[in-house]
BAFI-111737 format. One record per atom (N, C-alpha, C): residue number from 1; x, y, z. Coordinates in nm, 4 decimals. Each point is the difference from the previous one (the first is absolute). Layout:
N
+-----+----------+----------+----------+
|  nr |       xx |       yy |       zz |
+-----+----------+----------+----------+
| NUM |        X |        Y |        Z |
...
+-----+----------+----------+----------+
//
This chain:
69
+-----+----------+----------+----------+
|  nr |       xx |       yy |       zz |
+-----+----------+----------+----------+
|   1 |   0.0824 |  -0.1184 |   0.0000 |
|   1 |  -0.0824 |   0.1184 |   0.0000 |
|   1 |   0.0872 |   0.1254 |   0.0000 |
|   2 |   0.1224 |   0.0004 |   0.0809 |
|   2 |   0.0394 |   0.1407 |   0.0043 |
|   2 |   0.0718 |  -0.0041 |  -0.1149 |
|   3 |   0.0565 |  -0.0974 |  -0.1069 |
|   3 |   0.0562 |   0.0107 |  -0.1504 |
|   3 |  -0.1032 |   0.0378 |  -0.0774 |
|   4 |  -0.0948 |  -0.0176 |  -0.0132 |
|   4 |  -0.1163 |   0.0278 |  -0.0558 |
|   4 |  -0.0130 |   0.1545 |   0.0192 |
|   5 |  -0.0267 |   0.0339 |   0.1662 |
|   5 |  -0.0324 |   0.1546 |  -0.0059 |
|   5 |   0.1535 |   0.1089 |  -0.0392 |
|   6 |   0.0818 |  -0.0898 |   0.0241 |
|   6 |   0.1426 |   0.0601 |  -0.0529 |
|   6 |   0.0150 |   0.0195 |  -0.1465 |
|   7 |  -0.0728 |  -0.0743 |  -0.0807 |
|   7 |   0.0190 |   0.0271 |  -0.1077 |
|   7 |  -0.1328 |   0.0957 |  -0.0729 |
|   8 |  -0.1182 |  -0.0258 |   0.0575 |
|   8 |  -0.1161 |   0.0977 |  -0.0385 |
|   8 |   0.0656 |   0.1527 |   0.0073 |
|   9 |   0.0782 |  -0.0267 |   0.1040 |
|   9 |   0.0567 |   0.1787 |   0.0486 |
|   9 |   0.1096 |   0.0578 |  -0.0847 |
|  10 |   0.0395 |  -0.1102 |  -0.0594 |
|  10 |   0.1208 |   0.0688 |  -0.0760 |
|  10 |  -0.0869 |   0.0672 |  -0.0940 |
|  11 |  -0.1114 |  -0.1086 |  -0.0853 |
|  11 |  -0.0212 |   0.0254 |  -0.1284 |
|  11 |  -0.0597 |   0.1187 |   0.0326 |
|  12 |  -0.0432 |   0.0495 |   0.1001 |
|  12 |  -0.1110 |   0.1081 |   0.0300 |
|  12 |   0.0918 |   0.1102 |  -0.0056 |
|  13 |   0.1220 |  -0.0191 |   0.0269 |
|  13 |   0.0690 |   0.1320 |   0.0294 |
|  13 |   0.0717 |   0.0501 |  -0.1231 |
|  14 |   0.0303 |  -0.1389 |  -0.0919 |
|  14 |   0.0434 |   0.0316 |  -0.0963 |
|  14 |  -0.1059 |   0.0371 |  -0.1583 |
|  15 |  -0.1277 |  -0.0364 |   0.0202 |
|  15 |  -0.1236 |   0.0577 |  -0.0301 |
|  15 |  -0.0200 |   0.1613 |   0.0076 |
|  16 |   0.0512 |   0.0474 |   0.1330 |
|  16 |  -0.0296 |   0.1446 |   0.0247 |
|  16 |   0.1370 |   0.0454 |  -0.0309 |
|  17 |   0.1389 |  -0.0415 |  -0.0118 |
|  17 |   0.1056 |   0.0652 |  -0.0484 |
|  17 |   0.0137 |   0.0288 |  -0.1620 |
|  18 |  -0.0508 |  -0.1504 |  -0.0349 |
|  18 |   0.0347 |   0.0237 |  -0.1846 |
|  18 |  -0.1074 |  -0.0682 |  -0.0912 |
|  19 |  -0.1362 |  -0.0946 |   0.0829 |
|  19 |  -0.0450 |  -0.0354 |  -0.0881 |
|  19 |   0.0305 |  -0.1750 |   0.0323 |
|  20 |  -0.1333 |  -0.0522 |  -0.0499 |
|  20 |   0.0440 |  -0.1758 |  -0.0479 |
|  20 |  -0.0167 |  -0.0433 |  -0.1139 |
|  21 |   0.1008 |  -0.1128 |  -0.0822 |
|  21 |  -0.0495 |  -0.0394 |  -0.0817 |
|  21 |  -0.1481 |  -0.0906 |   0.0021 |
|  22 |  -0.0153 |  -0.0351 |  -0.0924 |
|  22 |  -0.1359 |  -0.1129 |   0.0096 |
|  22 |   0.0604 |  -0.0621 |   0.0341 |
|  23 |   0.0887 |  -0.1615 |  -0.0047 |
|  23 |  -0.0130 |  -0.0354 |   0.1184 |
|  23 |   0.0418 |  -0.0166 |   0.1260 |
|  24 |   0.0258 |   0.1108 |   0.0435 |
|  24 |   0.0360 |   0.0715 |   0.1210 |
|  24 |  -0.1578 |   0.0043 |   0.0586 |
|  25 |  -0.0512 |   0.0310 |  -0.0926 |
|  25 |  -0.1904 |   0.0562 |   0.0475 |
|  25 |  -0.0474 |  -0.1620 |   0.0265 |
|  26 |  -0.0028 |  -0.0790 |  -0.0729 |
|  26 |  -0.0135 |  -0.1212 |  -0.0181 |
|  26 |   0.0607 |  -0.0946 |   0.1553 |
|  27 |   0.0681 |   0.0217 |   0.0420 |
|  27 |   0.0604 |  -0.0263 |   0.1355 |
|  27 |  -0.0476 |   0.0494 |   0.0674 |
|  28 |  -0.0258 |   0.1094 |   0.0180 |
|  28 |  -0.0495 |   0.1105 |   0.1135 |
|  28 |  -0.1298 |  -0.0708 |   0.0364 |
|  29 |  -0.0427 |  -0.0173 |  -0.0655 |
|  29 |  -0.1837 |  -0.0154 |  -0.0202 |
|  29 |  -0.0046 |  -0.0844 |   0.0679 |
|  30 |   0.0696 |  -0.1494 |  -0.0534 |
|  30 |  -0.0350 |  -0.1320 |   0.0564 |
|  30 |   0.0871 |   0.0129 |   0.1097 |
|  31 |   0.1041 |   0.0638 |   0.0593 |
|  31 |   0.0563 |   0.0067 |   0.1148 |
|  31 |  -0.0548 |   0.0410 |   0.1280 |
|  32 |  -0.0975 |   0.0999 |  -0.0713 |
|  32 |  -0.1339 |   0.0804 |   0.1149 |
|  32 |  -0.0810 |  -0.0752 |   0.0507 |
|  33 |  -0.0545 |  -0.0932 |  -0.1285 |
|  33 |  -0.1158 |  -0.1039 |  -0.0090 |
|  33 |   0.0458 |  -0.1293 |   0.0864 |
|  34 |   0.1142 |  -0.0308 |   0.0271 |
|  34 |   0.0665 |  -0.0938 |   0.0381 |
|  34 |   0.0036 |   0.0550 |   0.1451 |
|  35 |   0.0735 |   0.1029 |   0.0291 |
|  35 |   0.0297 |   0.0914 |   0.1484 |
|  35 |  -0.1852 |  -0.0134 |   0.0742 |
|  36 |  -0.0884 |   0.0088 |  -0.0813 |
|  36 |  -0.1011 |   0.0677 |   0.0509 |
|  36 |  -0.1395 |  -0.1948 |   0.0461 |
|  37 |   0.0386 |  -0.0639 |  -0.1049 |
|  37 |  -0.0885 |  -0.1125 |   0.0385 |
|  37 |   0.1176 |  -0.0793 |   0.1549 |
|  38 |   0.1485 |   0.0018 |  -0.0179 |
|  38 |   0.0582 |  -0.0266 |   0.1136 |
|  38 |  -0.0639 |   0.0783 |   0.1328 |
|  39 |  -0.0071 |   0.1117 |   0.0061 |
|  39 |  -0.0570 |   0.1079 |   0.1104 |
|  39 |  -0.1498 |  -0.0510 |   0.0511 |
|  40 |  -0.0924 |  -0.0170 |  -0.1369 |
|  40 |  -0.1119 |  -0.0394 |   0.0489 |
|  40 |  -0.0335 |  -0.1422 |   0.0666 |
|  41 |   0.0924 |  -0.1169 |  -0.0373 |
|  41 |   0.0101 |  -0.1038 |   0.0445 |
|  41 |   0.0309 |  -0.0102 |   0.1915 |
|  42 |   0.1168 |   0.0979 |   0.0090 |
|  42 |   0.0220 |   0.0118 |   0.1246 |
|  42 |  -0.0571 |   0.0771 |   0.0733 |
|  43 |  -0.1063 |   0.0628 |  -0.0609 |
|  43 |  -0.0541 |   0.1132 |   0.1234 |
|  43 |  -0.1612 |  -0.1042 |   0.0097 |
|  44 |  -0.0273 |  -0.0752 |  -0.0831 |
|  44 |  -0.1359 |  -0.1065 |  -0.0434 |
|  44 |   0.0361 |  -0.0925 |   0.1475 |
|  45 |   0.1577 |  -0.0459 |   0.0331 |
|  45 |   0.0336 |  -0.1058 |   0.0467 |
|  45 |   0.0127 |   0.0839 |   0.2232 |
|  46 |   0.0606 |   0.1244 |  -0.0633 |
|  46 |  -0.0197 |   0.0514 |   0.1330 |
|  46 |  -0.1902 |   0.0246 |   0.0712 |
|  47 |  -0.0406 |   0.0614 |  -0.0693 |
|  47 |  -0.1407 |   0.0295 |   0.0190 |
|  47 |  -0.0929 |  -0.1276 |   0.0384 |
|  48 |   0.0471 |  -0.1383 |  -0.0830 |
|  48 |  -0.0793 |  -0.1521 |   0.0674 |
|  48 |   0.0671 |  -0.0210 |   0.0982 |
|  49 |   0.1352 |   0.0631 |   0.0548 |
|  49 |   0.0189 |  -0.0089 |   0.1327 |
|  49 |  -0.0270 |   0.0535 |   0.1432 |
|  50 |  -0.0784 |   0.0961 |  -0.0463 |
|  50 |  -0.0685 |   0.0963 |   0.0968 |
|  50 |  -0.0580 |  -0.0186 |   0.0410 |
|  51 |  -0.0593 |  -0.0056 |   0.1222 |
|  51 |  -0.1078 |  -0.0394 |   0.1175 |
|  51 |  -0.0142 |   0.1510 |   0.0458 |
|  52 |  -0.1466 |  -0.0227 |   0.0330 |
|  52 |  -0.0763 |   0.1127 |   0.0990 |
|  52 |  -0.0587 |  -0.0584 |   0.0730 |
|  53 |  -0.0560 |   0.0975 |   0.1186 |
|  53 |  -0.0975 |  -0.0121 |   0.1399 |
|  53 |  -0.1574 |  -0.0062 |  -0.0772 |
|  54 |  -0.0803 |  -0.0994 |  -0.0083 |
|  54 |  -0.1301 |   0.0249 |  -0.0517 |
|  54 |  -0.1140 |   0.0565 |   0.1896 |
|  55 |  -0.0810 |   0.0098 |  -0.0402 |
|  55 |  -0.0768 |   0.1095 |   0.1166 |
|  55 |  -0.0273 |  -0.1097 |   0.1175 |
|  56 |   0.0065 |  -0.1491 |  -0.0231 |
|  56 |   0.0079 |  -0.0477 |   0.1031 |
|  56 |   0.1218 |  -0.0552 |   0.0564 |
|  57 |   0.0963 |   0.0945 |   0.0068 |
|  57 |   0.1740 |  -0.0066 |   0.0073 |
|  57 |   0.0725 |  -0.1487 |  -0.0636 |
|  58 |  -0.0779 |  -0.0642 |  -0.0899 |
|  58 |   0.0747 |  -0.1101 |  -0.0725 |
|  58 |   0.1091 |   0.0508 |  -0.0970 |
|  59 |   0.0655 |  -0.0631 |   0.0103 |
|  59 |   0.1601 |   0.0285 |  -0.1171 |
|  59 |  -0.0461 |  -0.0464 |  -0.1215 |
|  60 |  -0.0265 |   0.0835 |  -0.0872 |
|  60 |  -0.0688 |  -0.0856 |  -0.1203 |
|  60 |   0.1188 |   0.0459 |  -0.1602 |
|  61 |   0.0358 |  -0.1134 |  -0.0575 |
|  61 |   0.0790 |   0.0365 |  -0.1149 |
|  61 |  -0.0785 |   0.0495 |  -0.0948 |
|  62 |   0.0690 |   0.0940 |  -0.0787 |
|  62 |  -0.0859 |   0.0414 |  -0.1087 |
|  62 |  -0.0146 |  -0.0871 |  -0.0932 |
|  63 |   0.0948 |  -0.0431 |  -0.0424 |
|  63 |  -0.0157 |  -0.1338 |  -0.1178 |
|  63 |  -0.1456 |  -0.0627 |   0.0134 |
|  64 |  -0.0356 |  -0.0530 |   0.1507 |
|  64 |  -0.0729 |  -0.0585 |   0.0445 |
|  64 |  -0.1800 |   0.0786 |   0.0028 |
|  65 |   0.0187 |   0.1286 |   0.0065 |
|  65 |  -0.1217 |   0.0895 |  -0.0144 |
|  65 |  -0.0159 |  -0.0085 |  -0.1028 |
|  66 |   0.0840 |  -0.0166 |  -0.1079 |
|  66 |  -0.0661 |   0.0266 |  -0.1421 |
|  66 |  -0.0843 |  -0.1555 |  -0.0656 |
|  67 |   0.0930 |  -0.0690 |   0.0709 |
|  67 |  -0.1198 |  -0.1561 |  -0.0399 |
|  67 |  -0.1041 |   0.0066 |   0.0769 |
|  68 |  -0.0363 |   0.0256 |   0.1058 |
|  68 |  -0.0999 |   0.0214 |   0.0875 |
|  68 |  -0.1200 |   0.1065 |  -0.0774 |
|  69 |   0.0493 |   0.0631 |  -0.0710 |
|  69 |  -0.1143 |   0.1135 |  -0.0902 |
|  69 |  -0.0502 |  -0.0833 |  -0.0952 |
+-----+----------+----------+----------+
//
């Protein structure tokens, strides 16, 4: 992940210094697209790990509220 955002940043900087070729653009894109379904995977994986207090002080997982609906 941090080679990934290490390299989104170059192209970004070198985007705003001189310009990219196509496929420079062509990388960028799927590098974002790549950076961004990784991010959502792990924040999907933190969030089914989350527990709250429901009103009759039970520890209830969220994962678990949403099959319950």
């Amino acid at each position: 992940m941090d080679s990934l955002l290490k390299r989104i940043n170059e192209l970004a900087a070198k985007n705003k210094a001189e310009g990219l070729s196509a496929e420079e653009i062509e990388e960028r894109d799927r590098l974002r697209k790549e950076y961004l379904r990784i991010f959502k995977e792990g924040f999907k994986q933190r969030l089914e790990n989350m527990y709250y207090t429901d009103e009759n002080g039970n520890e209830v997982n969220v994962k678990d509220r949403k099959k319950n609906k």
